[in-house]
N, C-alpha and C positions, 0 to 999 in steps of 0.2 A: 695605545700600544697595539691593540686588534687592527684598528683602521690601519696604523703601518705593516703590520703582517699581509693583510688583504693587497692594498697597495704594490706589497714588494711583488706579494701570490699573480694579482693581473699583471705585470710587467714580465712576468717568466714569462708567463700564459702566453700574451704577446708576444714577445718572443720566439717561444716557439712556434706559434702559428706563424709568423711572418720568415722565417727559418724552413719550413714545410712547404710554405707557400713556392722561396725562392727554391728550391730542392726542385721541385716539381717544372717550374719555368725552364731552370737552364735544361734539366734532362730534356724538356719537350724541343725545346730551341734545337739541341744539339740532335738529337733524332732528325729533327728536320736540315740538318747540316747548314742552317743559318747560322750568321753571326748579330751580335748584337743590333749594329746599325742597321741591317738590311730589315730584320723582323722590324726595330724601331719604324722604318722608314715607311714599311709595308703594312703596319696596322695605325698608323698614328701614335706609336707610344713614344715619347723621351728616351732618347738612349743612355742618358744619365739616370734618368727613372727607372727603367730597364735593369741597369749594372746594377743598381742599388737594391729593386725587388730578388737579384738574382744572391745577391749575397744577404739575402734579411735585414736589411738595412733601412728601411724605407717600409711606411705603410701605404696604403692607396684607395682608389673607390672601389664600387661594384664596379661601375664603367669600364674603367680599364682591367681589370680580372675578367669583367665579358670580354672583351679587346682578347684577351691572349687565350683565354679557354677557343674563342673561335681562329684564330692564329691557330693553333693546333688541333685546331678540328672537331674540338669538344662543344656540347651544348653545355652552357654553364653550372648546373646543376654537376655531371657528369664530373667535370673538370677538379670541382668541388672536395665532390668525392674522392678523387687520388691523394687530393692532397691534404685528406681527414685520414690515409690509409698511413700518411707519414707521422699524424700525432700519436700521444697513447691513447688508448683505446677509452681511457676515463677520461678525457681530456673537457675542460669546463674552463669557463673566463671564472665562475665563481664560484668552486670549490675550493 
């Protein structure tokens, strides 16, 4: 019964991170008054992978969050950071 509480607990968790993640992508995209394919085109990401991180749909590696932190100008740590200013503030994979 615990183990599926825990379970359901990391799926939001996820969730929301990957939710925070996409938040941060399309804003920086759309600052940069790119559209999807041309960013795709220009860092090497999937445009299909792309659409999908932008709507939290999709998880991915470091690799490509380096790819888009530097697409937008961030060193990745930095990048990071914005998009921990979107979670809550207690925010844990296992709490």
């Amino acid at each position: 019964m615990q183990e599926d509480i825990d379970i359901k607990l990391q799926e939001e968790n996820k969730r929301q991170l990957l939710y925070a993640l996409g938040k941060v992508i399309k804003h920086q995209r759309t600052l940069q008054k790119k559209g999807i394919n041309k960013l795709s085109f220009e860092y090497d990401i999937g445009n299909g992978l792309l659409s999908k991180l932008e709507k939290g749909l999709a998880d991915t590696k470091i690799t490509t969050v380096w790819k888009l932190a530097n697409a937008f100008g961030f060193k990745c740590s930095d990048f990071i950071k914005i998009v921990e200013k979107e979670l809550p503030k207690d925010f844990n994979f296992y709490d």
